[in-house]
Jmol script that loads the backbone (N, CA, C; Angstrom):
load data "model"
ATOM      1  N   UNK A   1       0.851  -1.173   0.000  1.00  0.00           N
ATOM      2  CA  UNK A   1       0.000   0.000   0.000  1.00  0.00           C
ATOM      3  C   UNK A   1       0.899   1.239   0.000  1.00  0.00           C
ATOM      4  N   UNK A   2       0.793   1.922  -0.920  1.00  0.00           N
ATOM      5  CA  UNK A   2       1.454   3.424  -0.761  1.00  0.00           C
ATOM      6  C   UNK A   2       1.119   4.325   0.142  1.00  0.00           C
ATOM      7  N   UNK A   3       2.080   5.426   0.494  1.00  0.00           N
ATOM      8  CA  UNK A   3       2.209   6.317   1.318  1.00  0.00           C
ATOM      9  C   UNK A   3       1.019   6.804   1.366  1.00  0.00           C
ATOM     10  N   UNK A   4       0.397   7.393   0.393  1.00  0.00           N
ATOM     11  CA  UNK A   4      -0.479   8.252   0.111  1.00  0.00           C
ATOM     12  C   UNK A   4      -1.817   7.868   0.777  1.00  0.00           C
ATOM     13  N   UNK A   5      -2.484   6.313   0.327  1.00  0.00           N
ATOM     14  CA  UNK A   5      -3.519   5.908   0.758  1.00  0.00           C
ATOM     15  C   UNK A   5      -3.169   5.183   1.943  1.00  0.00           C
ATOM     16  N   UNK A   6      -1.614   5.139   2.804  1.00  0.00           N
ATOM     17  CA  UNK A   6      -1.945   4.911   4.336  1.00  0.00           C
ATOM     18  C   UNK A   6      -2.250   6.399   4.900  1.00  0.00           C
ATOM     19  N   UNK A   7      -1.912   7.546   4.208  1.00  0.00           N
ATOM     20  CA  UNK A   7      -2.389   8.731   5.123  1.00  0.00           C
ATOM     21  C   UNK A   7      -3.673   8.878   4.515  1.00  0.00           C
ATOM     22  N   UNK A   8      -4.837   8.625   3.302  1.00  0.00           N
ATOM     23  CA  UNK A   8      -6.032   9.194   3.286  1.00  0.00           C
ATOM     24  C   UNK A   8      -6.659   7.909   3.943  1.00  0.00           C
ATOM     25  N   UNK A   9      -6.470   6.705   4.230  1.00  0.00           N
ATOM     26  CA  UNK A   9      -7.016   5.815   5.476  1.00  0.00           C
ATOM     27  C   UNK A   9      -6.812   6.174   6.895  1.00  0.00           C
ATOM     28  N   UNK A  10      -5.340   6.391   6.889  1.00  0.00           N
ATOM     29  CA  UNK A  10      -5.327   7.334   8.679  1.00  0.00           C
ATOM     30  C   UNK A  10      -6.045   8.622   8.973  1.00  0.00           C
ATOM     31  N   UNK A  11      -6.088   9.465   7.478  1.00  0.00           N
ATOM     32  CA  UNK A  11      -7.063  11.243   8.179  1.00  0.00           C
ATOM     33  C   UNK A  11      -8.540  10.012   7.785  1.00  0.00           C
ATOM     34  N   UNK A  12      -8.700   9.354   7.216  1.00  0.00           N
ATOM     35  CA  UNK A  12     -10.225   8.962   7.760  1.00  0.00           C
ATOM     36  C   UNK A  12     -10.535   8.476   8.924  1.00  0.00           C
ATOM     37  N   UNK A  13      -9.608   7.666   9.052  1.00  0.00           N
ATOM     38  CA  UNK A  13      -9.722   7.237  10.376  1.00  0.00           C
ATOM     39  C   UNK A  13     -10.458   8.004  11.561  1.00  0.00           C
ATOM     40  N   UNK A  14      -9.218   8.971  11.532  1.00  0.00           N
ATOM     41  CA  UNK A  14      -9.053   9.773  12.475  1.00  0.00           C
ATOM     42  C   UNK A  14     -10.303  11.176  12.414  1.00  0.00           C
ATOM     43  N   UNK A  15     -10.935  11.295  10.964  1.00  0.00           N
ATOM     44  CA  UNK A  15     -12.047  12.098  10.928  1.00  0.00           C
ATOM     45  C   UNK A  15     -13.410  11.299  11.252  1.00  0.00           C
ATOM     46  N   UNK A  16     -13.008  10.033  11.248  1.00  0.00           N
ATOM     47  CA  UNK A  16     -14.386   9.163  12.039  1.00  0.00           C
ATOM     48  C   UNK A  16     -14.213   9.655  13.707  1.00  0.00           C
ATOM     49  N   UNK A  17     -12.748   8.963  13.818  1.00  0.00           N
ATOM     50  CA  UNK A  17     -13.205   9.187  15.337  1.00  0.00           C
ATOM     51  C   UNK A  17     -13.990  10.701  15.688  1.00  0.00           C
ATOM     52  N   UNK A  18     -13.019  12.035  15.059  1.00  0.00           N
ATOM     53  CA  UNK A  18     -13.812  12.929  15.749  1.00  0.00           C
ATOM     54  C   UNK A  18     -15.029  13.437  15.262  1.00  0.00           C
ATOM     55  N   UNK A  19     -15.724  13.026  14.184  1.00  0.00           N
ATOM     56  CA  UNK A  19     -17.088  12.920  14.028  1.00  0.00           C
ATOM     57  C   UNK A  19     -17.783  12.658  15.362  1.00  0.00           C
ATOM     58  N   UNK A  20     -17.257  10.731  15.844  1.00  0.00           N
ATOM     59  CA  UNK A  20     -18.090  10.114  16.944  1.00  0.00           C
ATOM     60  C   UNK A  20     -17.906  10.968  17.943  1.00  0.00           C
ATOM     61  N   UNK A  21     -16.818  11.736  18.232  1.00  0.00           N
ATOM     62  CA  UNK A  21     -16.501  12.380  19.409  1.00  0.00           C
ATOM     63  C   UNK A  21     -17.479  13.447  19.941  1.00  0.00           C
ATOM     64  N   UNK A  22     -17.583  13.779  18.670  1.00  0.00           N
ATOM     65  CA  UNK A  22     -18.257  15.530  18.819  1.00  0.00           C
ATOM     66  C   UNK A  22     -19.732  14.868  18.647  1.00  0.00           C
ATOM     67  N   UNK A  23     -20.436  13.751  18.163  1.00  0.00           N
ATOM     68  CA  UNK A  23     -21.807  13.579  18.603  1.00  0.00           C
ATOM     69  C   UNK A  23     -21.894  12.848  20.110  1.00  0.00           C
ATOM     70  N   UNK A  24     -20.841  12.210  20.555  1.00  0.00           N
ATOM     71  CA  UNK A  24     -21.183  12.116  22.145  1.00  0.00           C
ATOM     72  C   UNK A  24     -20.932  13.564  22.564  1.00  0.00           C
ATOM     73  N   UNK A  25     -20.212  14.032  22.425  1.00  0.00           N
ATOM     74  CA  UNK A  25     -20.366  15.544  22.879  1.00  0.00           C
ATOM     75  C   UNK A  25     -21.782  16.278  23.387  1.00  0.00           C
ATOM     76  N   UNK A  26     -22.159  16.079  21.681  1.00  0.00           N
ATOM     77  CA  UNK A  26     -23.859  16.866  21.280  1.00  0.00           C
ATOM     78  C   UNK A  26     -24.635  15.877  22.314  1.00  0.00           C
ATOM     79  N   UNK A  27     -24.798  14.655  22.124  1.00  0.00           N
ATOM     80  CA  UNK A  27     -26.012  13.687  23.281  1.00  0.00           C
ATOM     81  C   UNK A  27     -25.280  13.990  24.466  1.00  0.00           C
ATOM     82  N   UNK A  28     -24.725  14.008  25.230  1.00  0.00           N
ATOM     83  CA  UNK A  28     -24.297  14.268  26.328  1.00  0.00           C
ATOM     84  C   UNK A  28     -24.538  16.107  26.625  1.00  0.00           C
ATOM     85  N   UNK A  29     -24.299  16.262  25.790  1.00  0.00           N
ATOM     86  CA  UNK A  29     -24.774  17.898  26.201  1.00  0.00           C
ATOM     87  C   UNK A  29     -26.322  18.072  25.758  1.00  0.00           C
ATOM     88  N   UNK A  30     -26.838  17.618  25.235  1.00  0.00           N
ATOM     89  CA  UNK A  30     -28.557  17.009  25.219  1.00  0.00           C
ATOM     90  C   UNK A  30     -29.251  16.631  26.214  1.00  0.00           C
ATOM     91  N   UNK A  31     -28.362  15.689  26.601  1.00  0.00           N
ATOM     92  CA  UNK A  31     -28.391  15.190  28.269  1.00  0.00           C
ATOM     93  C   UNK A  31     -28.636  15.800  29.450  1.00  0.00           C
ATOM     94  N   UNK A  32     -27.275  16.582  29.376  1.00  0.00           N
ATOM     95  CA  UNK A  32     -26.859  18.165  30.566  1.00  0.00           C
ATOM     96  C   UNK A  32     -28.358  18.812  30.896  1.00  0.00           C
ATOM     97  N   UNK A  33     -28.197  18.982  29.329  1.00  0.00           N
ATOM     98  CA  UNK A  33     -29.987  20.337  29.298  1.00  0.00           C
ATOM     99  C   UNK A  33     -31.197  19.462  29.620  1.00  0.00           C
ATOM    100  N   UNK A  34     -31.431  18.477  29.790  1.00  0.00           N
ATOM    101  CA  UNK A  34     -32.384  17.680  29.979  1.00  0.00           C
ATOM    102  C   UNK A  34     -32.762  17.885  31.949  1.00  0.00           C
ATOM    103  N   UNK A  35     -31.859  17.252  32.480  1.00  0.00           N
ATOM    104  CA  UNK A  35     -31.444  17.084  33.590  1.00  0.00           C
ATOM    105  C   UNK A  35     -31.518  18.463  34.139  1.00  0.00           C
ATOM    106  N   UNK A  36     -30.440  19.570  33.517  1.00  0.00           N
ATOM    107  CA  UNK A  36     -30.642  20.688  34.492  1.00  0.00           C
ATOM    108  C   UNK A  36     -32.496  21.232  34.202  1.00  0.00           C
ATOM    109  N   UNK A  37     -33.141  21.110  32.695  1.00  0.00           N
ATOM    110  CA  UNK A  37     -34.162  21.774  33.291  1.00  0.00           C
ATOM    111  C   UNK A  37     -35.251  21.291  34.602  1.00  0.00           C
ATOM    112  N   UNK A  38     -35.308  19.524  34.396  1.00  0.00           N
ATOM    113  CA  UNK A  38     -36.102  19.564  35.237  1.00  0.00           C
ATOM    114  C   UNK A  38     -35.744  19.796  36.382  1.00  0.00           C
ATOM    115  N   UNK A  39     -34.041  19.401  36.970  1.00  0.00           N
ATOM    116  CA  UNK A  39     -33.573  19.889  38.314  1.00  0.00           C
ATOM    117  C   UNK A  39     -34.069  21.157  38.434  1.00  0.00           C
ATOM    118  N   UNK A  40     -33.735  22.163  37.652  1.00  0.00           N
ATOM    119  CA  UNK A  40     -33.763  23.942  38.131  1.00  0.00           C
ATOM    120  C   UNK A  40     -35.566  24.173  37.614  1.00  0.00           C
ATOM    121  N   UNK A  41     -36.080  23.341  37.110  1.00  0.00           N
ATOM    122  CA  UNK A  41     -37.850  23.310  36.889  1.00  0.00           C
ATOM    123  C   UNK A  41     -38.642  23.799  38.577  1.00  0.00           C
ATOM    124  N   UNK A  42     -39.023  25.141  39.167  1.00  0.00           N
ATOM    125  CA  UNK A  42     -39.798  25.013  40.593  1.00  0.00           C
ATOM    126  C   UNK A  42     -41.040  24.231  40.373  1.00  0.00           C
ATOM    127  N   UNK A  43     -41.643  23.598  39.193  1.00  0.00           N
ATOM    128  CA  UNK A  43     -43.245  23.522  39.508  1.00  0.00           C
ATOM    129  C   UNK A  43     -42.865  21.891  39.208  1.00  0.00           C
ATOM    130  N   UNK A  44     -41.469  21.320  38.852  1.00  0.00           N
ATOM    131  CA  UNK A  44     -41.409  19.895  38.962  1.00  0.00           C
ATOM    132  C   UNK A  44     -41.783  19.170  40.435  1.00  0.00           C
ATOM    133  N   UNK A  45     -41.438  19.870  41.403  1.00  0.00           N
ATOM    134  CA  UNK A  45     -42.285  19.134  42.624  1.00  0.00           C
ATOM    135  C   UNK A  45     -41.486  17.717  42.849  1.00  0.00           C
ATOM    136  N   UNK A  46     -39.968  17.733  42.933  1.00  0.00           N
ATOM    137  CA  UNK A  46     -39.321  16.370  42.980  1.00  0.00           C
ATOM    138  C   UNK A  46     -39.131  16.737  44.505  1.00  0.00           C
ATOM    139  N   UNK A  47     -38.638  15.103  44.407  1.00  0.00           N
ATOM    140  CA  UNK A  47     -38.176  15.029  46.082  1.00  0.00           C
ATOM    141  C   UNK A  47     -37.174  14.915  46.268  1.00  0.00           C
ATOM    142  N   UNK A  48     -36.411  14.986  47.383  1.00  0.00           N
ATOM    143  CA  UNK A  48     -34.834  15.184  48.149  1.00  0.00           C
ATOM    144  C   UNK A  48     -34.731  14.240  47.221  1.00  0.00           C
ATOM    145  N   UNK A  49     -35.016  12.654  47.243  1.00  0.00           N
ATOM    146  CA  UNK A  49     -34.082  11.736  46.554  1.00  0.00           C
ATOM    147  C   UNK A  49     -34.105  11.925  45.021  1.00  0.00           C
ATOM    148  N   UNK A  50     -35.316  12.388  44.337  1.00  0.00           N
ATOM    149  CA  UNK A  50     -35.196  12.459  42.833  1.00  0.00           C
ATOM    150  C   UNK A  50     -33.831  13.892  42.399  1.00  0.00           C
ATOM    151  N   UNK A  51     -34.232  14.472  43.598  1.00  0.00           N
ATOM    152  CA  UNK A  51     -33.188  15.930  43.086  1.00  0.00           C
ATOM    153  C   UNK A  51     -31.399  15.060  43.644  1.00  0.00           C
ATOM    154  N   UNK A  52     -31.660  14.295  44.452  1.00  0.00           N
ATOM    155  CA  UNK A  52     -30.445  13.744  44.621  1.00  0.00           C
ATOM    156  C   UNK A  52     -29.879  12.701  43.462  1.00  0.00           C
ATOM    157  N   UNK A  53     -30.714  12.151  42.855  1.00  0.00           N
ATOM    158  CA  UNK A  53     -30.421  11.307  41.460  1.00  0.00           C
ATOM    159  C   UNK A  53     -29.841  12.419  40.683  1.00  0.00           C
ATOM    160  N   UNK A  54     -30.586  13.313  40.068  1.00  0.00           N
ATOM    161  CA  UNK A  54     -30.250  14.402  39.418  1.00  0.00           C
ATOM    162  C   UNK A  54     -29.209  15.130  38.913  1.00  0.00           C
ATOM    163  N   UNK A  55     -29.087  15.301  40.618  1.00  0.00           N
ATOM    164  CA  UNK A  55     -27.477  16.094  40.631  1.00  0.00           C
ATOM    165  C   UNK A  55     -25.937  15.086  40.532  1.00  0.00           C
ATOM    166  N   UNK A  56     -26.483  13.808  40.834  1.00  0.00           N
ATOM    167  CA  UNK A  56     -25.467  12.244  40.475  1.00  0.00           C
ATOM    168  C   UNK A  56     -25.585  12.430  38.578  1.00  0.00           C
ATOM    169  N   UNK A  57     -26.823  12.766  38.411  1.00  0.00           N
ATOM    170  CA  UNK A  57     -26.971  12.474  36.965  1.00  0.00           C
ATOM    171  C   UNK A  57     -25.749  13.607  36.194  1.00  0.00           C
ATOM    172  N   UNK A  58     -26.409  14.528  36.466  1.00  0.00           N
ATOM    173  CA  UNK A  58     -25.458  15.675  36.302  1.00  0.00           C
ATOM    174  C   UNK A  58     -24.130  15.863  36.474  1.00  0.00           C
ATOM    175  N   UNK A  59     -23.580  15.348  37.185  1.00  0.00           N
ATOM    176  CA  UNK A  59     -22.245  15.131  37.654  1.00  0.00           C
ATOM    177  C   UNK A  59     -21.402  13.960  36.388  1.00  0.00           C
ATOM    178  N   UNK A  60     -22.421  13.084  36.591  1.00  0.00           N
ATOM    179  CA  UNK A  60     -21.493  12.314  35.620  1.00  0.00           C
ATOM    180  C   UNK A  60     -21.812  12.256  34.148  1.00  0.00           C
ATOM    181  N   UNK A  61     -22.572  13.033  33.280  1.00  0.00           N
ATOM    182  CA  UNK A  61     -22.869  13.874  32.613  1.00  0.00           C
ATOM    183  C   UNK A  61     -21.810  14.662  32.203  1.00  0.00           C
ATOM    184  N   UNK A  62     -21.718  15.702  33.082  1.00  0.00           N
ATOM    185  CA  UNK A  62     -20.480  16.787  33.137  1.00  0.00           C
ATOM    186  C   UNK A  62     -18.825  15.827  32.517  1.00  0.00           C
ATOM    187  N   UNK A  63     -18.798  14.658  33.293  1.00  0.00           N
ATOM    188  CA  UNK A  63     -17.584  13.547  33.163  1.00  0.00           C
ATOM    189  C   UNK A  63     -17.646  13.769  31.513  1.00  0.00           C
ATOM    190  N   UNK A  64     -19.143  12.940  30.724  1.00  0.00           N
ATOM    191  CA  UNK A  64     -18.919  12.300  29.917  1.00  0.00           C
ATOM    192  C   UNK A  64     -18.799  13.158  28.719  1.00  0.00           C
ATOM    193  N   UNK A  65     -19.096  14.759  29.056  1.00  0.00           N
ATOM    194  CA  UNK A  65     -18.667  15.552  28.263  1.00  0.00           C
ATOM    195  C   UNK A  65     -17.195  16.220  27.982  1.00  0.00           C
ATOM    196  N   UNK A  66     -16.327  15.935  29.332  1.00  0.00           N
ATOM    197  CA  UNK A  66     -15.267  16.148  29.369  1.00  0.00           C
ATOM    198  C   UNK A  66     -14.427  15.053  28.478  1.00  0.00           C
ATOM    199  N   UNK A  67     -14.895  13.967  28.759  1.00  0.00           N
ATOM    200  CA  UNK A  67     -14.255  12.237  28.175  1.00  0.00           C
ATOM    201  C   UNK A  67     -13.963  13.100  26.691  1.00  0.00           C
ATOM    202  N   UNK A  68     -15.615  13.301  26.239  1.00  0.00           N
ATOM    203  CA  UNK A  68     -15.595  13.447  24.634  1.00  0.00           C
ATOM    204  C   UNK A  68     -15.067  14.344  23.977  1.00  0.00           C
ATOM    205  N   UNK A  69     -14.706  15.522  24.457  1.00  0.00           N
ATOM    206  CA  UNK A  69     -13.987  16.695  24.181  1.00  0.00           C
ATOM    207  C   UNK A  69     -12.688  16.143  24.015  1.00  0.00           C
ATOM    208  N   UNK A  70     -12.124  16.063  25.276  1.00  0.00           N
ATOM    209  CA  UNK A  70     -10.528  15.799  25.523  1.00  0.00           C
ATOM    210  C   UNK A  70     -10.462  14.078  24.271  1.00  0.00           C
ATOM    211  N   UNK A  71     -11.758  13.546  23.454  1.00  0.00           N
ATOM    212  CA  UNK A  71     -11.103  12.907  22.608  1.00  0.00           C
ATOM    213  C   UNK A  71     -11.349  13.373  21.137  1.00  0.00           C
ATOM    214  N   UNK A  72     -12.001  14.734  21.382  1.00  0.00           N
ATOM    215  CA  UNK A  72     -12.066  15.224  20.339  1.00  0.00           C
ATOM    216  C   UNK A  72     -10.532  15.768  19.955  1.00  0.00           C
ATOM    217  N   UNK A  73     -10.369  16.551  21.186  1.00  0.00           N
ATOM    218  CA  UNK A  73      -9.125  17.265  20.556  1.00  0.00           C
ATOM    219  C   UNK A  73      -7.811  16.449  20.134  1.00  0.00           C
ATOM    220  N   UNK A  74      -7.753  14.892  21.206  1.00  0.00           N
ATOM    221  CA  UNK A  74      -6.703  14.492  21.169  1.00  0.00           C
ATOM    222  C   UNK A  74      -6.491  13.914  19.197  1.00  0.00           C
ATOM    223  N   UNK A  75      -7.685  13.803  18.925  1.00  0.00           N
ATOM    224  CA  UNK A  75      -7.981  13.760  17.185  1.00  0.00           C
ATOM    225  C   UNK A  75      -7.350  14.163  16.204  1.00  0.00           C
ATOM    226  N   UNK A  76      -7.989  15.852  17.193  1.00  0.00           N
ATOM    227  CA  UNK A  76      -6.972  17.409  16.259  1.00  0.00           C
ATOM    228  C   UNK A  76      -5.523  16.616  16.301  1.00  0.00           C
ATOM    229  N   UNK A  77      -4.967  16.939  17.608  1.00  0.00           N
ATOM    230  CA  UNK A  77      -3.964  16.919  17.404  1.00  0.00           C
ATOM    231  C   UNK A  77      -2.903  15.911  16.567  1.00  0.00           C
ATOM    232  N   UNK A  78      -3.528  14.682  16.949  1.00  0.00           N
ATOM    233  CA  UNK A  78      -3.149  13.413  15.644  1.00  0.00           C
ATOM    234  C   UNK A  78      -3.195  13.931  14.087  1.00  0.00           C
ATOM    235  N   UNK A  79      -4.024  14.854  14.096  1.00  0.00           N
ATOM    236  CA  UNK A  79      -4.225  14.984  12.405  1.00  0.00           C
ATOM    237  C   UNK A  79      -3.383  16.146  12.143  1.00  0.00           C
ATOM    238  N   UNK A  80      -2.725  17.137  12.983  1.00  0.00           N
ATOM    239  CA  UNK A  80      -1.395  17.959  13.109  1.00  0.00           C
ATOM    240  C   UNK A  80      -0.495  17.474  12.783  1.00  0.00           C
ATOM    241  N   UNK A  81      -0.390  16.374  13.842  1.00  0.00           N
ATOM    242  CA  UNK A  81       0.737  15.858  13.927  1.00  0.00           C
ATOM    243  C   UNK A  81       0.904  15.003  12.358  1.00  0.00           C
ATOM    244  N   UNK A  82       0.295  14.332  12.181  1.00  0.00           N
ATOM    245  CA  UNK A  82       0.143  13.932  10.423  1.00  0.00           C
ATOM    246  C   UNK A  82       0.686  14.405   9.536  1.00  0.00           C
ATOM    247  N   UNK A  83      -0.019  15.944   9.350  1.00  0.00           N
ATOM    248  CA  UNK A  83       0.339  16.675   8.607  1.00  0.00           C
ATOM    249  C   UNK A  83       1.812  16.847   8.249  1.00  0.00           C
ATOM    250  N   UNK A  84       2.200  17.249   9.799  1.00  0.00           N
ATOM    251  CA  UNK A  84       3.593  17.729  10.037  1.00  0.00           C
ATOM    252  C   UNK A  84       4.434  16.430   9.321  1.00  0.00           C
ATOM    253  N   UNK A  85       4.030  15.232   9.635  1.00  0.00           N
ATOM    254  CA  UNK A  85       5.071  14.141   9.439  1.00  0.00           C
ATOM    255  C   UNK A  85       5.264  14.183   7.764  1.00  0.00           C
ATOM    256  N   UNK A  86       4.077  14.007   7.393  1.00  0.00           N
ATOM    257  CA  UNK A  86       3.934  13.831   5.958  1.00  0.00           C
ATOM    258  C   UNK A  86       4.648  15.071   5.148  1.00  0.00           C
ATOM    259  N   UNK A  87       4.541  16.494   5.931  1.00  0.00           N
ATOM    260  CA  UNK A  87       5.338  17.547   4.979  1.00  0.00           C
ATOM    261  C   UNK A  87       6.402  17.030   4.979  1.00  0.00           C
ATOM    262  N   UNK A  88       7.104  16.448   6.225  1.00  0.00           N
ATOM    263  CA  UNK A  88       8.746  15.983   6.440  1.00  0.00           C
ATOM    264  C   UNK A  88       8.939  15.491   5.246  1.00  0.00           C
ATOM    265  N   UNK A  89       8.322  14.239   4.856  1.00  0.00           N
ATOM    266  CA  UNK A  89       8.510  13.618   3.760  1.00  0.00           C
ATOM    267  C   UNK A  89       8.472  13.978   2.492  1.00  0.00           C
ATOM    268  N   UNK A  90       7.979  15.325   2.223  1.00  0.00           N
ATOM    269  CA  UNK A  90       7.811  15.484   0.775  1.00  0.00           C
ATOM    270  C   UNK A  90       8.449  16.818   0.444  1.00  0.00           C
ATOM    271  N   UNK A  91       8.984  17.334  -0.701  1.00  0.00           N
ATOM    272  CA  UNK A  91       9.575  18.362  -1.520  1.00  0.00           C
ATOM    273  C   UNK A  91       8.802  19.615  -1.082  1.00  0.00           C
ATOM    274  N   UNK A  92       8.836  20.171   0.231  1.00  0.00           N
ATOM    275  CA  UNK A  92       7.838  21.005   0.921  1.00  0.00           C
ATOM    276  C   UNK A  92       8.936  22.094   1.556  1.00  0.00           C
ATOM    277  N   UNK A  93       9.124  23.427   0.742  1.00  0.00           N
ATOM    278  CA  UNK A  93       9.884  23.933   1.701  1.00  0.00           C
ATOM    279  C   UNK A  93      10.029  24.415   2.792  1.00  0.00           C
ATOM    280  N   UNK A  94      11.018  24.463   3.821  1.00  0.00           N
ATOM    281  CA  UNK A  94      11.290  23.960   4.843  1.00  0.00           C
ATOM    282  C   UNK A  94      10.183  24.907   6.332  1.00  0.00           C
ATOM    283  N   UNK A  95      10.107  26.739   5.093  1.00  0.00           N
ATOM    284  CA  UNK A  95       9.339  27.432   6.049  1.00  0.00           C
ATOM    285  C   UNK A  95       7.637  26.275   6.391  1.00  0.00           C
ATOM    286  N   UNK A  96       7.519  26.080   5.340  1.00  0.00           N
ATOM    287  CA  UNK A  96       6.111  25.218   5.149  1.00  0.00           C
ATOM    288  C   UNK A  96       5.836  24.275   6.486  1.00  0.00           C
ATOM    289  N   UNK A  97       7.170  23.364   6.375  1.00  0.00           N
ATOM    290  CA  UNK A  97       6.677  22.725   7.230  1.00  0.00           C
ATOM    291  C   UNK A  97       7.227  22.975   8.968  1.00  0.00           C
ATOM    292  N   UNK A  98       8.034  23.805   9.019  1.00  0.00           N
ATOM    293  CA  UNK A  98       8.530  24.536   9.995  1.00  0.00           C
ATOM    294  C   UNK A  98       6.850  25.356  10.575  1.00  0.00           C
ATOM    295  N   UNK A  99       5.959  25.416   9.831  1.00  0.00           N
ATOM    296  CA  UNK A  99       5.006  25.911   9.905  1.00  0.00           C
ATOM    297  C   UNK A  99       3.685  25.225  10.530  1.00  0.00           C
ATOM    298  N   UNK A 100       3.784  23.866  10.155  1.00  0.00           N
ATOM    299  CA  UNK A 100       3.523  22.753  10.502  1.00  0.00           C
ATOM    300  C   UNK A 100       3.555  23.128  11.698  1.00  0.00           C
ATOM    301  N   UNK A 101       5.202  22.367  11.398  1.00  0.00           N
ATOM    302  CA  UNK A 101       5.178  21.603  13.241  1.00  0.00           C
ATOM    303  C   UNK A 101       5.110  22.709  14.082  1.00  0.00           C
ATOM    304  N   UNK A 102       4.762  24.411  14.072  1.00  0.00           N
ATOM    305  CA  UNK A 102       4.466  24.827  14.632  1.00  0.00           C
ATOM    306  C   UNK A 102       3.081  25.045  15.111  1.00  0.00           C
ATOM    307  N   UNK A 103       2.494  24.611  14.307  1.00  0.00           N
ATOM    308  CA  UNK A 103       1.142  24.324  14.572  1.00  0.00           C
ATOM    309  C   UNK A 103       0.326  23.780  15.414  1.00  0.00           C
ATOM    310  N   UNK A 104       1.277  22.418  15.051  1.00  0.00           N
ATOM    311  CA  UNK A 104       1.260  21.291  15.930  1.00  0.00           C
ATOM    312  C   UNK A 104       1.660  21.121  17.540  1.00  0.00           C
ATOM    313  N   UNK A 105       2.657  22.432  17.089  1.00  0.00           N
ATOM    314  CA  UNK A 105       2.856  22.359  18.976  1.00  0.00           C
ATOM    315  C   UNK A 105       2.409  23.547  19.404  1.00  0.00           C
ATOM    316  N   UNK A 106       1.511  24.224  18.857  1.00  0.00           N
ATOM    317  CA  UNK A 106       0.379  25.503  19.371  1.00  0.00           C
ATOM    318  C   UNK A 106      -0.698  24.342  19.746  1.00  0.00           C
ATOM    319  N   UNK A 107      -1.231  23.896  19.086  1.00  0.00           N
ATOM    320  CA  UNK A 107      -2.248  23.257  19.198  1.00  0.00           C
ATOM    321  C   UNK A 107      -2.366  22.290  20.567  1.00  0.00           C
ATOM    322  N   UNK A 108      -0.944  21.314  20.629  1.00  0.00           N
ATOM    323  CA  UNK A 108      -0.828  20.189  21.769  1.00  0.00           C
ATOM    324  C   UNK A 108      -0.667  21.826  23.050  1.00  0.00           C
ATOM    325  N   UNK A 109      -0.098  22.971  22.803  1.00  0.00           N
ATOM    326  CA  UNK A 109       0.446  23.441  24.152  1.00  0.00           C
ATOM    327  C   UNK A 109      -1.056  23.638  24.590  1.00  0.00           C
ATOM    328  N   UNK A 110      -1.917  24.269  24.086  1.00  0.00           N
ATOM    329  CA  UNK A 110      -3.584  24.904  23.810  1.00  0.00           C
ATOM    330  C   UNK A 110      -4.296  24.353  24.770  1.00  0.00           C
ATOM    331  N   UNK A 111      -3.673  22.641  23.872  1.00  0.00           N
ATOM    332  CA  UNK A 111      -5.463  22.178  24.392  1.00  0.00           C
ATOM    333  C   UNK A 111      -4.278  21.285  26.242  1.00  0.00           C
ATOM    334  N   UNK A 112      -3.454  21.034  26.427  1.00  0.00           N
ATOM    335  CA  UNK A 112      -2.955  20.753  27.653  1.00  0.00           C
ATOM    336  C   UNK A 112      -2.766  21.877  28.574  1.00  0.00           C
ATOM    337  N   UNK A 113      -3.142  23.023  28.179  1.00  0.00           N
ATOM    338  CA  UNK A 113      -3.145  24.265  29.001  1.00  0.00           C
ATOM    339  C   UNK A 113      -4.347  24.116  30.002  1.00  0.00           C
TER     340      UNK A 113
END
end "model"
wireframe off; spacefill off
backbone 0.3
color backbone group
């Protein structure tokens, strides 16, 4: 298999995953809004234990939006990092990919900030 179609199989790859990423994102943040209205709802009329489910719900909710983000980005950054490798390899002058890999390490400093 050539170079070429192991990197347009790896950016697919890697544009599946963050497709899936960013729709657990969206249902999980679907979720969030679900939960907080009826929690913060006054005429819902729940009880200590339903508002205590709630706020468990919510909590780990909050988790599963963090999960999906932090695998959204870790995505980005794979597909940076790609980039960068693949300019290495090809007749790309040097500002180009000096440009790259600066990118690439804006991006990793960004999202670990």
């Amino acid at each position: 298999m050539s170079t070429i179609s192991n990197v347009k199989e790896l950016h697919s790859s890697l544009s599946e995953l963050q497709t899936s990423a960013l729709l657990s994102v969206d249902h999980a943040l679907a979720e969030l809004s679900w939960i907080r209205t009826r929690l913060y709802d006054p005429d819902a009329g729940l009880t200590d234990t339903e508002c205590n489910a709630l706020v468990e719900q919510e909590a780990a909710v909050l988790q599963a939006v963090g999960a999906a983000k932090a695998e959204t980005f870790e995505t980005i950054i794979e597909k940076f990092a790609l980039l960068s490798g693949e300019l290495c390899k090809t007749n790309v002058p040097g500002p180009v990919r000096l440009l790259a890999a600066s990118l690439c390490s804006d991006v990793t400093d960004f999202l670990n900030a």
